[in-house]
N, C-alpha and C positions, 0 to 999 in steps of 0.2 A: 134684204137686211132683216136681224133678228129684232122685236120689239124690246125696249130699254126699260121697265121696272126693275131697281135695280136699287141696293143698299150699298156702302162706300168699306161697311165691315171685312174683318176675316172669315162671318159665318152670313149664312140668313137659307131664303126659301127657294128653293131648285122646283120650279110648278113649271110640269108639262102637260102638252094638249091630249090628247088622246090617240092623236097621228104624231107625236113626239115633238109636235113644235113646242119653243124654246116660250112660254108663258111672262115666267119672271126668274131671274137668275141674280145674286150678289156680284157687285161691281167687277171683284177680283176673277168671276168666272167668264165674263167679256172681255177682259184683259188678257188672261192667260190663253185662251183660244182664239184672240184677234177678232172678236165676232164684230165688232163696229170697223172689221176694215173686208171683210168676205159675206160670203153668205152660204148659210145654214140653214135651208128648211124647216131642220127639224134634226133631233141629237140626234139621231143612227148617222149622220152625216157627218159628225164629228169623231166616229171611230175608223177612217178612211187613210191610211197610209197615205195615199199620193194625196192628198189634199195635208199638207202640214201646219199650225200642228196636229195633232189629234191625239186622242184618248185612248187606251188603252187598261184592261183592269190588271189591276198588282196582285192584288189579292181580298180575300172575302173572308171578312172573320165574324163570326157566331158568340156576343154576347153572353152574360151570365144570365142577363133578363131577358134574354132570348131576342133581344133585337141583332140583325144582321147589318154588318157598316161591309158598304163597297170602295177600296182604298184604287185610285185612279191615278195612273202616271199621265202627262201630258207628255209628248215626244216631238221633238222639231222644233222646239221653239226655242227661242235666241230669251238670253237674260240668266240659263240657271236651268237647273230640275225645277219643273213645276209636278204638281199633284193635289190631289183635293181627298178625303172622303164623304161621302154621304150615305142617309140613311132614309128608310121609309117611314111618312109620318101620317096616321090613321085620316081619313076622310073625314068629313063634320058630316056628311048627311050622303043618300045613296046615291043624291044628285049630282054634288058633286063630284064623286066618286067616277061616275059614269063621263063626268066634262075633263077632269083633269088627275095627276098624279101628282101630289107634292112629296117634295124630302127638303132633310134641311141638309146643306152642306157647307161644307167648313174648310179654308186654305190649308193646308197640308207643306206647301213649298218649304217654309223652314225647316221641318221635322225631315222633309227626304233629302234637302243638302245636307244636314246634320248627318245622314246617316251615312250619304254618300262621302263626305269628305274619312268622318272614322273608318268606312271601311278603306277608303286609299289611307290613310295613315296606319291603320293595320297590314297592308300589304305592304308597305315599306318597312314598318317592323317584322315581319314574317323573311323580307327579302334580306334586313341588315344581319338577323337571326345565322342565315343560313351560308350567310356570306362569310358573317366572321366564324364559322365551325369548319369550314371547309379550308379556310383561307389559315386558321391555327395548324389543321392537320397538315396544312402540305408547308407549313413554315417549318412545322417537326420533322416532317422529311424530309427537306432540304437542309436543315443543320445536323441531323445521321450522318446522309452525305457528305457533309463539309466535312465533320469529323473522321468520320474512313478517308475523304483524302489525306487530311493531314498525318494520319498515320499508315496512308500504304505511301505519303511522302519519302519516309525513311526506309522503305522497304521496297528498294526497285525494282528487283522482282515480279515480285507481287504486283506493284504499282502500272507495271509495262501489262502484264494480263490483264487488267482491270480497269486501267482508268479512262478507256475509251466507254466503257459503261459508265463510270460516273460522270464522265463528261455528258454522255447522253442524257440521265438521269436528270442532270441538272438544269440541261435544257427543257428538258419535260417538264419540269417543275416551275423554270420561272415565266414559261409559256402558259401555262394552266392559274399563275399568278396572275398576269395580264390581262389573259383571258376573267378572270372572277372581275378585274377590276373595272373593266367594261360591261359587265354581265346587269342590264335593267331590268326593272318589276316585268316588263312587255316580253324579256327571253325566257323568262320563271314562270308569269302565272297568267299572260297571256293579256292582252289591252285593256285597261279601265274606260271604261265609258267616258267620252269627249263629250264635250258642248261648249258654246258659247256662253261669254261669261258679261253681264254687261256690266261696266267698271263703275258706275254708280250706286252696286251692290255690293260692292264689295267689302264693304264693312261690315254686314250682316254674315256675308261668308265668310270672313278672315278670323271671328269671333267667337267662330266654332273649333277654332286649332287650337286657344287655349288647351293646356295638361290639366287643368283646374287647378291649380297653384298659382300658377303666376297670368295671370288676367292682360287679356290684349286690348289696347285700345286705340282705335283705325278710324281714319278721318281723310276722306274722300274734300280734295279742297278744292279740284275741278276735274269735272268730266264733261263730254257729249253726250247726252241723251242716248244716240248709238254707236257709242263707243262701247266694242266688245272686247274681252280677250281670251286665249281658248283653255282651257281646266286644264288640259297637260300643262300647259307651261306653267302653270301657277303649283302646279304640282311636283313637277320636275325641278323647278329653279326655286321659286320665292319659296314653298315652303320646307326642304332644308334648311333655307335661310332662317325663317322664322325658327324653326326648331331648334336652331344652335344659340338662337336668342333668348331662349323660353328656359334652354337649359345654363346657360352663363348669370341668367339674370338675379339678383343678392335679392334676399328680403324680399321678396315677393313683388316688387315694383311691377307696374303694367309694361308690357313691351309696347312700343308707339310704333303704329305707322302711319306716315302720309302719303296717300297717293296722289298724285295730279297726273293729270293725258299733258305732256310734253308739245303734242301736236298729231296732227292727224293719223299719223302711224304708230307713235312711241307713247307706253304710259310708263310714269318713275312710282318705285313703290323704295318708301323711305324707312328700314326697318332700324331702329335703336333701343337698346336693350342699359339695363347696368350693373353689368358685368366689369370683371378686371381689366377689360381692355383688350386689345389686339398687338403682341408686337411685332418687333419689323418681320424679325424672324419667321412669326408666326404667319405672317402676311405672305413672306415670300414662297411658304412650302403650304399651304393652307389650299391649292385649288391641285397639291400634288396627292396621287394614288397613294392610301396605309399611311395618310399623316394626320393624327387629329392629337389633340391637346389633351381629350378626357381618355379616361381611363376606361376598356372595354366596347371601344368604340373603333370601325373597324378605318374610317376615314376615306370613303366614298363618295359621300354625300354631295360634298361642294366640288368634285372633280367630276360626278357627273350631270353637275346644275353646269359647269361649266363648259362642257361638250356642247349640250345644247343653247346652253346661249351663244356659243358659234357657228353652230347649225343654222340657227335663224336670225342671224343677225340684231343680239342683245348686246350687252354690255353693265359691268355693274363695277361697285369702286365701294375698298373698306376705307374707313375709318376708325382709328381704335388706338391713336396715340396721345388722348389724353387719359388722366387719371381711371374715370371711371366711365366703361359701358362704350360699346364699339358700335358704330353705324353702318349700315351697309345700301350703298344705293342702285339698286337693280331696276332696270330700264328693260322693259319687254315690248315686242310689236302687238297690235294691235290686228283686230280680226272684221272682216266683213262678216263674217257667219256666213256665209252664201254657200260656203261648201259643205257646212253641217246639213242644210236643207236638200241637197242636191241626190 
């Protein structure tokens, strides 16, 4: 086991030995690498793939003042993205220079969710982008085609040479429709990075989906300490959800969530917005492919939050028949993490 000098901060003194044992470290960096529950020699030991988690450099950036900061992902470990940077801090004498190396380093975790979650919410704008251009162009040529039938209708002729092509044509068309409408970020631009998520966190994480207009406000009312759940689903299902909240909502109102863990499998994430409401109507066709209420919006989103909450056994329920602002309550499984580790 590592020795415990140790501050409770997001920053303090990273002091090692000379043979790289771990001197004095900030609380958050025994936390985030589990070091009061393994053992670590010495830091080279903590860049070890099969020993999880570990450390791993992101990147190395060169100062204006010419100090150099080392940005460090931590990988395998259950709760989130972690990461840290640090930097090197000058010796007080040649002594101890010769006994030890300090830097100061500083938690980083927030700043690499933040960055992780925009770029998935960049990728789903990239994927709605390209879904609705595709999905106009073959709406264009499918009503061309409508229109030549109706007019080689009156031309039998004509109609008798031709319309076993338009009939094919048309099949082509609303196959290649179906097809976009199942088409996920994973067919397009290839897997985002998974992890487990522990649901006690999730307030911190959910508060970076804010548009910065309309401000989110998430309140965790109970969890398990390890109670996880896994970034795609929160990705796939709740935040569509959230999106369509962020975008309904008047006045800038905060969108609310609660979450609570239901029980040892199920957590409920309670999203409510104040918006116009939901109707029935909207209710009914609202999880159907090419059905959304706004304008330029291609209505994907909650048809395919809805695949996968079949896929794994979720389940979720609007609310949207009073005057103002619709609720949406989505129930996701919960994750051992064990298979992220493996």
């Amino acid at each position: 086991m590592t020795s415990k000098p140790r501050n409770p901060f997001p920053g303090g003194l990273l002091v090692l030995g000379p043979d790289g044992r771990i001197v004095e470290a900030p609380a958050f960096f025994y936390e985030i690498l589990e070091l009061d529950h393994r053992s670590a020699p010495s830091i080279y030991h903590l860049f070890d793939p099969d020993d999880p988690p570990y450390m791993s450099f992101a990147r190395v950036v060169r100062r204006a003042n010419g100090v150099i900061e080392y940005h460090v992902a931590v990988n395998g470990c259950l709760g989130g993205i972690k990461g840290f940077r640090y930097w090197g801090l000058p010796a007080a004498s040649a002594s101890q220079r010769a006994r030890a190396s300090t830097f100061y380093i500083t938690d980083e975790s927030a700043v690499i969710q933040g960055y992780e979650w925009e770029r998935r919410r960049v990728r789903r704008e990239i994927l709605h982008d390209v879904q609705t251009t595709v999905s106009e162009f073959l709406s264009q040529k499918l009503a061309g085609i409508r229109a030549l039938a109706e007019v080689l209708r009156d031309v039998p002729d004509a109609a008798e040479e031709t319309g076993v092509r338009i009939v094919m044509g048309l099949d082509g068309l609303r196959a290649a429709l179906a097809k976009m409408g199942k088409t996920s970020m994973v067919n397009l631009f290839g897997p985002a990075s998974d992890q487990p998520l522990r649901v006690l966190e999730m307030a911190d994480i959910l508060s970076v989906w804010s548009n910065g207009k309309v401000p989110i406000r998430c309140t965790v009312r109970y969890a398990d300490e390890e109670a996880f759940i896994a970034a795609s689903l929160l990705e796939g299902v709740l935040l569509p959800v959230v999106t369509n909240a962020l975008e309904a909502t008047l006045n800038n109102d905060p969108v609310r969530i609660d979450i609570t863990q239901i029980d040892e499998n199920m957590v409920e994430f309670r999203v409510k917005d104040s918006g116009p409401g939901l109707t029935r109507a909207d209710r009914d066709r609202c999880e159907d492919p090419f059905f959304s209420t706004k304008s330029g919006h291609l209505g994907l989103g909650l048809t395919h939050a809805s695949e996968i909450l079949q896929r794994v056994g979720g389940e979720w329920s609007f609310d949207g028949s009073g005057m103002r602002g619709t609720t949406v309550v989505v129930r996701l499984p919960l994750t051992s993490g064990d298979h992220f580790l493996s």
